[in-house]
KEMAR-785094 format. One line per 10 residues: number of its first residue (from 1); their letters; for each residue x, y, z of N, C-alpha, C, O. Coordinates in steps of 0.2 Angstrom, whole numbers, plus 5000, padded with zeros to 4 digits. Layout:
NUM) A) X Y Z X Y Z X Y Z X Y Z  ... .
***
This chain:
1) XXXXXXXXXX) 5004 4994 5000 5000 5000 5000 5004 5006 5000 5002 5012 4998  5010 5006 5002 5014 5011 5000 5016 5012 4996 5017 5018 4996  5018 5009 4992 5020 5010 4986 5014 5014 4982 5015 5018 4978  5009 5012 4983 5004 5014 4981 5003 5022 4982 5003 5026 4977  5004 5024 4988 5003 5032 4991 5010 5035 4989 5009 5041 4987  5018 5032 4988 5020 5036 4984 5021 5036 4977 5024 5041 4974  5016 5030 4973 5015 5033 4968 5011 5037 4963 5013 5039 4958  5006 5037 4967 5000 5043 4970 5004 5051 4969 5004 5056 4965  5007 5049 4973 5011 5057 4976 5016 5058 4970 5014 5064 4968  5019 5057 4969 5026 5057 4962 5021 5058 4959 5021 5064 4958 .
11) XXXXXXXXXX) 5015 5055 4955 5011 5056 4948 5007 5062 4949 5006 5066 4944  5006 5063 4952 5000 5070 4955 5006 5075 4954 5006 5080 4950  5013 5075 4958 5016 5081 4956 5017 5082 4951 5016 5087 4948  5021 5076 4946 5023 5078 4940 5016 5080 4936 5016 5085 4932  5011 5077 4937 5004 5082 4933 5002 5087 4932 5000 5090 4927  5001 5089 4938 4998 5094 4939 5003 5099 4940 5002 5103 4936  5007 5100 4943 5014 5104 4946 5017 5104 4941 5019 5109 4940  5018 5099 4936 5025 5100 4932 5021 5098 4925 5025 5097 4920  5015 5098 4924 5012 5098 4917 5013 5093 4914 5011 5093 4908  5018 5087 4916 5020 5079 4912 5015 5076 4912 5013 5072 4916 .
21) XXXXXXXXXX) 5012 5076 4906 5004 5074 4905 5005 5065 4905 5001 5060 4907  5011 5065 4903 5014 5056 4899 5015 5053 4906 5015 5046 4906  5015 5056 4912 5016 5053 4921 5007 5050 4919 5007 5044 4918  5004 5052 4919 4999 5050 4918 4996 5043 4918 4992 5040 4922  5000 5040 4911 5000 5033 4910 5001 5030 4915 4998 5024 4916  5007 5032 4921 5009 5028 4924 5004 5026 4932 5006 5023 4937  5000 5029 4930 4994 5029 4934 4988 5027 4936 4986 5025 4941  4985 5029 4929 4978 5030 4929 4979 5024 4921 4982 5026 4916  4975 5019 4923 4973 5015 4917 4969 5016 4912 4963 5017 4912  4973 5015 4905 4971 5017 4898 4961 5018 4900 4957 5022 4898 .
31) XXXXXXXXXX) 4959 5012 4903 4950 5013 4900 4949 5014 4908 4947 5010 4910  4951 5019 4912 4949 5025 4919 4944 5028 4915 4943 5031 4910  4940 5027 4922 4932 5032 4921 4936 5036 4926 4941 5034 4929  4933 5043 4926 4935 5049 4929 4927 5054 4932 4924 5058 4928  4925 5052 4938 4918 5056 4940 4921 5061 4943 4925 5060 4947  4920 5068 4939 4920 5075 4942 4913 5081 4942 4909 5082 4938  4914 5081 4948 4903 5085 4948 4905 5091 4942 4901 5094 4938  4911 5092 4942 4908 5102 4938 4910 5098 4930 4905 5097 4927  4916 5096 4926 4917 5095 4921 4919 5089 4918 4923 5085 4919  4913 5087 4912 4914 5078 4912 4922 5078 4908 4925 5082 4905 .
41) XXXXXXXXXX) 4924 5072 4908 4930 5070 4908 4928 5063 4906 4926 5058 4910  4932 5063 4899 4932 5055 4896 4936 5051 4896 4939 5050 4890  4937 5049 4900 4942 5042 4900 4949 5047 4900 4948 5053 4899  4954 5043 4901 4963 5044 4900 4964 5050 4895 4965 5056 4898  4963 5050 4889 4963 5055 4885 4959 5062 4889 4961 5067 4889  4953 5061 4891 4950 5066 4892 4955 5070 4898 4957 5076 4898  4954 5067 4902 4960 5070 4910 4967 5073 4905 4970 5078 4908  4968 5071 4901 4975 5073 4899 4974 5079 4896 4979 5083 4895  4969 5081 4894 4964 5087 4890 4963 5092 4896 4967 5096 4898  4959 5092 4899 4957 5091 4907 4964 5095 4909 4963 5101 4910 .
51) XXXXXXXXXX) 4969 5093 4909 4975 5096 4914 4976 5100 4911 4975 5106 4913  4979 5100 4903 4981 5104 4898 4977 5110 4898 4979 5116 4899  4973 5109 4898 4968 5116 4897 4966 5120 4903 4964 5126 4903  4969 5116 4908 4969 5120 4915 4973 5124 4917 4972 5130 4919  4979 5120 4915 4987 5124 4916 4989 5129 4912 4992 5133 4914  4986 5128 4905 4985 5133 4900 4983 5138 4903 4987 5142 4902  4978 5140 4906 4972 5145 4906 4974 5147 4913 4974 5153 4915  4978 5142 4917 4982 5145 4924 4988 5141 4924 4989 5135 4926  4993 5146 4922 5002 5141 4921 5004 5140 4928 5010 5137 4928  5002 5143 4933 5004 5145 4939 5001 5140 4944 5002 5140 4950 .
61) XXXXXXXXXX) 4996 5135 4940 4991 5131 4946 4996 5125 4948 5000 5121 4945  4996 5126 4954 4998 5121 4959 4993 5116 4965 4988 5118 4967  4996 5111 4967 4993 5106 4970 4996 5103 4975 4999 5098 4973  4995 5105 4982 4995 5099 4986 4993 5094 4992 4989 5095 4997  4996 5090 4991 4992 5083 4992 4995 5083 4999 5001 5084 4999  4989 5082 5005 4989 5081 5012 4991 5075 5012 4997 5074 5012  4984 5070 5013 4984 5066 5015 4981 5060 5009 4976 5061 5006  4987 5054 5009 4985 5049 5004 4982 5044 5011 4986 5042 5016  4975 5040 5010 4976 5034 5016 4973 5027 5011 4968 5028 5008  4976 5023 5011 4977 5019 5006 4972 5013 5010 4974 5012 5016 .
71) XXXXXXXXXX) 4968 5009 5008 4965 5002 5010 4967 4997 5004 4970 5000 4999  4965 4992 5003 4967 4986 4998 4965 4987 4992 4968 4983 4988  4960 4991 4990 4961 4993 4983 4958 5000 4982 4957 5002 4976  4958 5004 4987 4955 5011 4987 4960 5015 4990 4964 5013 4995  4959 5021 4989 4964 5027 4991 4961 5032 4991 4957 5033 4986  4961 5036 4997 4956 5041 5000 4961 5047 4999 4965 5046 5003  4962 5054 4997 4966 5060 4995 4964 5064 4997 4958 5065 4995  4966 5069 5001 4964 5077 5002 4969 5082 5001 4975 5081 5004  4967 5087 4996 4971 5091 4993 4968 5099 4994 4962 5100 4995  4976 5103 4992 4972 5110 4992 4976 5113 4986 4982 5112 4985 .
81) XXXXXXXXXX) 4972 5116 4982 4976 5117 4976 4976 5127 4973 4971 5130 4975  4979 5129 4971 4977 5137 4969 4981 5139 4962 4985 5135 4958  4979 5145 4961 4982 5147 4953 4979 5155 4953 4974 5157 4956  4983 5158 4949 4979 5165 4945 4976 5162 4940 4978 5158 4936  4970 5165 4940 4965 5164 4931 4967 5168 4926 4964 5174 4926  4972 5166 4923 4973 5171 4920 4972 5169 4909 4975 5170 4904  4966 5166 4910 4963 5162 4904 4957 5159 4906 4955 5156 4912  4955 5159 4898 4948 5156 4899 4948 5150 4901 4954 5147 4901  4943 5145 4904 4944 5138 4904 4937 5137 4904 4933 5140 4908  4935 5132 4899 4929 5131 4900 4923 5132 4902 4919 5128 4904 .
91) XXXXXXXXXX) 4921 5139 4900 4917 5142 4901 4918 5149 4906 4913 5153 4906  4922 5149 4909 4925 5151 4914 4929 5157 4912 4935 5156 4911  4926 5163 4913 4931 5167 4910 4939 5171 4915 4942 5170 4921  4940 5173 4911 4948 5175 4914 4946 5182 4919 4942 5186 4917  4949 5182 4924 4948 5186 4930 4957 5190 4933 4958 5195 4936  4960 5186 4930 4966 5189 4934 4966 5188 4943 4971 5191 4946  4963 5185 4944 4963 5184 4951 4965 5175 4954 4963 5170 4951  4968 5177 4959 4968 5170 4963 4964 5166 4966 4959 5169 4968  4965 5161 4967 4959 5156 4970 4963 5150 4974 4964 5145 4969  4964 5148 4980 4964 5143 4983 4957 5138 4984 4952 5141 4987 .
101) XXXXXXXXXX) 4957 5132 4982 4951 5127 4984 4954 5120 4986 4958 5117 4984  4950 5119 4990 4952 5113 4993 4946 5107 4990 4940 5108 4989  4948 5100 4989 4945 5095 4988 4948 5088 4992 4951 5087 4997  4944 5082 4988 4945 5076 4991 4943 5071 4985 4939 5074 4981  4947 5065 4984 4946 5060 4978 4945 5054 4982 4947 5053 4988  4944 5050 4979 4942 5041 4981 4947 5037 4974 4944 5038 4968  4951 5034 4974 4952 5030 4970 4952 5022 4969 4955 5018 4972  4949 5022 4965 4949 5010 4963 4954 5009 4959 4955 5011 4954  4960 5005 4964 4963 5001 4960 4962 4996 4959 4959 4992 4963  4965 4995 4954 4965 4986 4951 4972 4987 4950 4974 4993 4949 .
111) XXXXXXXXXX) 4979 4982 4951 4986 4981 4952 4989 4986 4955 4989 4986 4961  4992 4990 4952 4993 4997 4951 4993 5001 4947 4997 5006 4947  4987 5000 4944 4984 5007 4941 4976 5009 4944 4972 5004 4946  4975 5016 4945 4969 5018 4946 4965 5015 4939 4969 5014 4934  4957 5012 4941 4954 5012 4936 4947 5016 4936 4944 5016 4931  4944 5019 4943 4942 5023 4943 4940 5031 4950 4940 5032 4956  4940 5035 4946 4942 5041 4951 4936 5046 4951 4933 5049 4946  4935 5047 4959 4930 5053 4961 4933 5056 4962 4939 5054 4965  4931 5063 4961 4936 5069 4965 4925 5075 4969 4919 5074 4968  4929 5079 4973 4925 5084 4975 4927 5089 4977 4930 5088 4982 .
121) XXXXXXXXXX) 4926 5098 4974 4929 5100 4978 4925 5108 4979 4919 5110 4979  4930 5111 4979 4925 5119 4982 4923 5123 4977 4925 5129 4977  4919 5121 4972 4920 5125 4965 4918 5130 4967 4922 5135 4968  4910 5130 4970 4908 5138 4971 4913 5143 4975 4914 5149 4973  4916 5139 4980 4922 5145 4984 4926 5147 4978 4927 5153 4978  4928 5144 4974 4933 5145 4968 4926 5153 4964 4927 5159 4964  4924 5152 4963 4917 5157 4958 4919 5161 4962 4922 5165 4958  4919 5162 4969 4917 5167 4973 4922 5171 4972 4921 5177 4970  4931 5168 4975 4937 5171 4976 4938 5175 4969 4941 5180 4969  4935 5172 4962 4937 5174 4956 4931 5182 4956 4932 5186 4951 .
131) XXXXXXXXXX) 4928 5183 4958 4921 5186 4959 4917 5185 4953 4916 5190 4950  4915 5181 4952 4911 5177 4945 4905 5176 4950 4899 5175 4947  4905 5175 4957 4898 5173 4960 4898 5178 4965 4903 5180 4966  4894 5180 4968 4893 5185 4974 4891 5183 4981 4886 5181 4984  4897 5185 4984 4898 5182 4992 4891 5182 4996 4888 5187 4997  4889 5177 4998 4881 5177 5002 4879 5182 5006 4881 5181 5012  4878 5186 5005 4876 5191 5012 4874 5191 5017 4868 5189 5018  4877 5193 5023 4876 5188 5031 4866 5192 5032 4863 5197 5030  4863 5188 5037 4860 5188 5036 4858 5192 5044 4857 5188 5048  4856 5199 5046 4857 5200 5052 4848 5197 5056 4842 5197 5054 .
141) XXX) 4849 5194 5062 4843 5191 5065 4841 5197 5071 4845 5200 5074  4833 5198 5071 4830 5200 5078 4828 5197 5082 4825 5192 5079  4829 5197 5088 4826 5194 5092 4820 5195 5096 4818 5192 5100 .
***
């Protein structure tokens, strides 16, 4: 199981940190389903589209990984990740502002490769820091 968390950890950085799309393979297997609530994502190729397009749009995004805890075929992650938006991304226009968000993923392995991956994280907080969505206004109470 350790080898598992540190291969986790080595591929996530060269990914997403260092943009080496091809660490990828060594990871996440050719037919990986990928569930992400905000943008669908198809299979290997798609993730690989997916990061490109991300780092593109923010070259500065960074990620890092807390906590890996690994059971016999699952792996459990908590990350916090941030970037300037300084490009479009998916709908998502360019702001020039930063944003820190925090998530969590669930991984299935089969040997040693992921074959499928949830993630979940704070998009609205992301909308908010970017001011694309408008912070809730506190609410004052009478008694």
């Amino acid at each position: 199981m350790d080898e598992r968390v540190d291969l986790y950890r080595r591929t996530i950085d060269a990914v997403w940190n260092k943009g080496d799309l091809d660490a990828c393979d060594n990871l996440f297997a050719a037919h990986c389903m990928f569930h992400d609530p905000t943008f669908p994502i198809d299979g290997l190729k798609g993730f690989k589209e997916f990061v490109r397009d991300l780092r593109a749009a923010q070259p500065d995004f960074h990620m890092d990984v807390h906590d890996v805890v690994a059971g016999e075929d699952m792996t459990a992650t908590r990350w916090t990740c941030g970037a300037t938006d300084t490009g479009e991304f998916r709908g998502i226009p360019r702001t020039d502002k930063t944003y820190v968000m925090s998530g969590m993923g669930m991984s299935k392995w089969e040997g040693d490769e992921i074959v499928e991956d949830w993630v979940v994280y704070d998009m609205l907080g992301v909308l908010r820091q970017l001011g694309l969505v408008p912070e809730q206004a506190s609410q004052e109470t009478t008694a």
